[in-house]
VOPAGU-2260 file (C-alpha; in pm, 1 decimal, decimal comma):
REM VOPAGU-2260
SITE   aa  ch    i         X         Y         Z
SITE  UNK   A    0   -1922,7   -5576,0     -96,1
SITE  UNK   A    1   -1779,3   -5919,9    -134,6
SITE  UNK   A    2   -1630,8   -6154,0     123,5
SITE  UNK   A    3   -1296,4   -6041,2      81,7
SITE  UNK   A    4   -1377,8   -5690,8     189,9
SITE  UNK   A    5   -1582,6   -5811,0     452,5
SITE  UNK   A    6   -1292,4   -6060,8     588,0
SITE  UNK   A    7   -1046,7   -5743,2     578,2
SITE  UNK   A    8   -1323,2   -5504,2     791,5
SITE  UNK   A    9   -1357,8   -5797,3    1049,5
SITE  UNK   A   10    -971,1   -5838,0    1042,6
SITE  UNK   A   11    -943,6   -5463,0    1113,8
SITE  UNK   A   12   -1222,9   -5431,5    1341,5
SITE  UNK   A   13   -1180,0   -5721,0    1584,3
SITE  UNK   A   14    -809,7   -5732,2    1596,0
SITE  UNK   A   15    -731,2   -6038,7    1415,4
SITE  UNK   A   16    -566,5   -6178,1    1161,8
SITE  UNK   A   17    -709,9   -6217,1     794,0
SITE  UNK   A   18    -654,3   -6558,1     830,2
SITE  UNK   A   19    -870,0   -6569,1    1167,8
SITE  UNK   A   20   -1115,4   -6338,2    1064,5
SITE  UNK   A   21   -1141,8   -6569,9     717,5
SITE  UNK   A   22   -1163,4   -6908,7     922,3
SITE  UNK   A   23   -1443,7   -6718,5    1180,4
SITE  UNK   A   24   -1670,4   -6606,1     859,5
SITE  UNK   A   25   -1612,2   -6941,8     686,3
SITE  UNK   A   26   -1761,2   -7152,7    1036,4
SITE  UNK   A   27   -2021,6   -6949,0    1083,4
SITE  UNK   A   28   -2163,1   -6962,4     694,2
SITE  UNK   A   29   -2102,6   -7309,8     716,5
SITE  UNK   A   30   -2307,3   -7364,1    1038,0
SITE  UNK   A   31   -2589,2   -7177,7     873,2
SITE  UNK   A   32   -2541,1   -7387,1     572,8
SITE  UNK   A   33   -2587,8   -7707,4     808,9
SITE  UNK   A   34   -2839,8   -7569,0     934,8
SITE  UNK   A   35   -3040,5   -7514,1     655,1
SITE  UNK   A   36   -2953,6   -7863,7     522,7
SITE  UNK   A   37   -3100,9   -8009,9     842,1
SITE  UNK   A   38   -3445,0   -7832,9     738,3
SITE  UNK   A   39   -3377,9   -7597,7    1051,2
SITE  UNK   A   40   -3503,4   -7217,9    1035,5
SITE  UNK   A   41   -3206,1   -6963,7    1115,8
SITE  UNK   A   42   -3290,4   -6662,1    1355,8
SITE  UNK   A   43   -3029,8   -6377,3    1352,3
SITE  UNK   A   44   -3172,1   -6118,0    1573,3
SITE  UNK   A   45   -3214,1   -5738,1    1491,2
SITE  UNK   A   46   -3107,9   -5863,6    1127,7
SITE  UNK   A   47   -3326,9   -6134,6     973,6
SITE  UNK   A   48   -3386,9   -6544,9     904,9
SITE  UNK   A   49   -3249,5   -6822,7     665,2
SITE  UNK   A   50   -3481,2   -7108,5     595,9
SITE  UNK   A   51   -3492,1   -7350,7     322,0
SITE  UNK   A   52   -3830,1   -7411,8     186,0
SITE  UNK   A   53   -3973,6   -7684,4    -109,6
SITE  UNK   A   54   -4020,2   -7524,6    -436,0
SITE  UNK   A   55   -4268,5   -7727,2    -712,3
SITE  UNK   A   56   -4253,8   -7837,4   -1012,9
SITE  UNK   A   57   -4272,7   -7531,0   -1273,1
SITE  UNK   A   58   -4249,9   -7459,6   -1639,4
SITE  UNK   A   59   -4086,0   -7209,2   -1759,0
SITE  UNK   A   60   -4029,9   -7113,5   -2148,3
SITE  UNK   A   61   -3691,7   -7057,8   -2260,4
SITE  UNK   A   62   -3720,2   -6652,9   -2413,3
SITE  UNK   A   63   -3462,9   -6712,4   -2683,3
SITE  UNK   A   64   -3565,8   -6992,0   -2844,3
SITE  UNK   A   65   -3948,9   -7009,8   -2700,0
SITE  UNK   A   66   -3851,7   -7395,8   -2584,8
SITE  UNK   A   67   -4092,0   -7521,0   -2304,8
SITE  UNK   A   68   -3898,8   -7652,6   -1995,5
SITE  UNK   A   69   -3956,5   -7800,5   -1675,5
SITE  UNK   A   70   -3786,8   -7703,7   -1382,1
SITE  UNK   A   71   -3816,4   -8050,3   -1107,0
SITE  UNK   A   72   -3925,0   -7966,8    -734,4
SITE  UNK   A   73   -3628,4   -7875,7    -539,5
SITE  UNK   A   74   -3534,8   -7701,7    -182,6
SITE  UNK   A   75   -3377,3   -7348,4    -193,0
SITE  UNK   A   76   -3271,0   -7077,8      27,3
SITE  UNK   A   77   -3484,6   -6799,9     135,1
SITE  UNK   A   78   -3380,9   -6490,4     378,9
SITE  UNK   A   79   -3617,6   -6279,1     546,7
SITE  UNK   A   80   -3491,0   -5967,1     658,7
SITE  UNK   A   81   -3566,2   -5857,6    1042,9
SITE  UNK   A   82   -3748,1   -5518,3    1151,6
SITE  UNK   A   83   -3415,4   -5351,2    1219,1
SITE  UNK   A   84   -3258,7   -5447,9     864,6
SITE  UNK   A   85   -3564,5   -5310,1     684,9
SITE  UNK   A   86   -3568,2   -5011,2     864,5
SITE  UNK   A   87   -3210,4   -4952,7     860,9
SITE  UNK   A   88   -3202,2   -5013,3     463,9
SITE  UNK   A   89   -3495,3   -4810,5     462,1
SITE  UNK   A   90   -3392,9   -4494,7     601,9
C-alpha cells in the first residue's frame, strides 16, 4: 500500500476530502517525526512504538568490489510493533 492509497481509504472512510485526509496524514507523520527528533519514544496503542535510537560506528565491506568501509555513528528509526499488530499480522 502506499500513501496515496491510504490518503484515498481515509478520504472515503471519514468523509473528507483528499485534500483533508492528505493534510491530516501529513500532521500526524510529521508530529511523529518531531517527535522522534526530540529523542522522544512514540506510543500508538493496540498498534506499536517509534523511537530513535544511536547506532555505532561499523564496518561493513562493499560485496562488489570487497572495499572496506566505515559507516559513522548515527541515530535512526526503529518501530516496535504492539501485541495486537503481531497478533493481527499473525493470524
Amino acid at each position: 500500500m502506499r500513501k496515496s492509497n491510504l490518503l484515498e481509504i481515509i478520504a472515503r472512510k471519514a468523509h473528507l476530502t483528499k485534500k483533508a485526509s492528505k493534510e491530516a496524514v501529513d500532521t500526524f507523520l510529521g508530529e511523529i517525526q518531531k517527535a522522534l527528533v526530540r529523542g522522544e519514544k512514540v506510543i500508538l496503542s493496540g498498534f506499536g512504538t517509534f523511537r530513535a535510537v544511536s547506532v555505532k560506528d561499523k564496518e561493513v565491506v562493499i560485496p562488489k568490489t570487497g572495499e572496506r568501509k566505515v559507516i559513522k555513528s548515527h541515530r535512526a528509526a526503529r518501530f516496535t510493533p504492539g501485541r495486537a499488530l503481531r497478533k493481527t499480522v499473525k493470524g
